[in-house]
C-alpha positions in Angstrom: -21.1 8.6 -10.8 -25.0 10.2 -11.2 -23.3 12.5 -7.8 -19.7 13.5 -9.1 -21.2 14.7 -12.6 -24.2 16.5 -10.7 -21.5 18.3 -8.4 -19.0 18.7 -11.8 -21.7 20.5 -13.4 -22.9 22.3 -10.6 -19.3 23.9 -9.6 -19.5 25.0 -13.3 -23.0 26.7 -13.8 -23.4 28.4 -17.2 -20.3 27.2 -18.6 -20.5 24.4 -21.6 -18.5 20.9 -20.2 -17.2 19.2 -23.4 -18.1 15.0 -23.5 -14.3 14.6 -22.7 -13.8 17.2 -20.1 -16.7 15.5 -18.2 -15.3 11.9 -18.7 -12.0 12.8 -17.8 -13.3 14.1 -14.6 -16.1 11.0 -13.9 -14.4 8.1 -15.4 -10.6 9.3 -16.3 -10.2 8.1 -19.6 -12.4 9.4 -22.9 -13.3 5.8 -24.2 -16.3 5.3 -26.3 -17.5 3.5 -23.6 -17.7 6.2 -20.9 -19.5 8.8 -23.6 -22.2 5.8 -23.8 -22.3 5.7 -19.5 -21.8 9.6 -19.7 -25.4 9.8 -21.7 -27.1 7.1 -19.4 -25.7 9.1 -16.0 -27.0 12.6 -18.1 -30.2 10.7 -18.7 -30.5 9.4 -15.2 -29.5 12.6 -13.5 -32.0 14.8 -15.5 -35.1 12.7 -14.8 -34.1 12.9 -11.2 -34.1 16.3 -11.4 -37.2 16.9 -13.5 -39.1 14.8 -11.2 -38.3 17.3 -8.7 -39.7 20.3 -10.5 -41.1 19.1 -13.8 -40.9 23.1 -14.7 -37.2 24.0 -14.3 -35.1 23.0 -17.1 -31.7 22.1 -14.9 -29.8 20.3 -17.6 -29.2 21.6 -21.2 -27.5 19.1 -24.1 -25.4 21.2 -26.3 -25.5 18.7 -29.3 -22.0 17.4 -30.7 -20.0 19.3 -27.7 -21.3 18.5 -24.1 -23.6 19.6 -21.3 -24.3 22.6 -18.8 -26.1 23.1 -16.1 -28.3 26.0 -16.4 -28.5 29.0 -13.6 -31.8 29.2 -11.9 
């Protein structure tokens, strides 16, 4: 899951992905239960990534709407 979200967001750099655009495309389905795995695979996926380069700021959390993955 941690994978197709990292490649979702990738393909999508500098765009916003709404919670439900991002579970429809992981999970299928926009259940209270997949925005509660969508945090843990966000939460996951950006301490992966910040263990890689502590310094770069991959991921950004757009309160109340989604994620993005920032250009570098």
């Amino acid at each position: 899951m941690e994978y197709k979200l990292l490649c979702t967001l990738a393909q999508n750099v500098g765009r916003v992905l709404t919670h439900n655009a991002l579970m429809m495309d992981i999970w299928g389905s926009t259940t209270k239960s997949d925005l509660a795995s969508l945090r843990v695979c966000m939460a996951a996926l950006r301490k992966k990534l910040n263990d890689c380069n502590p310094e770069a700021e991959y991921l950004h959390t757009h309160i109340g709407l989604g994620y993005s993955m920032n250009r570098l």
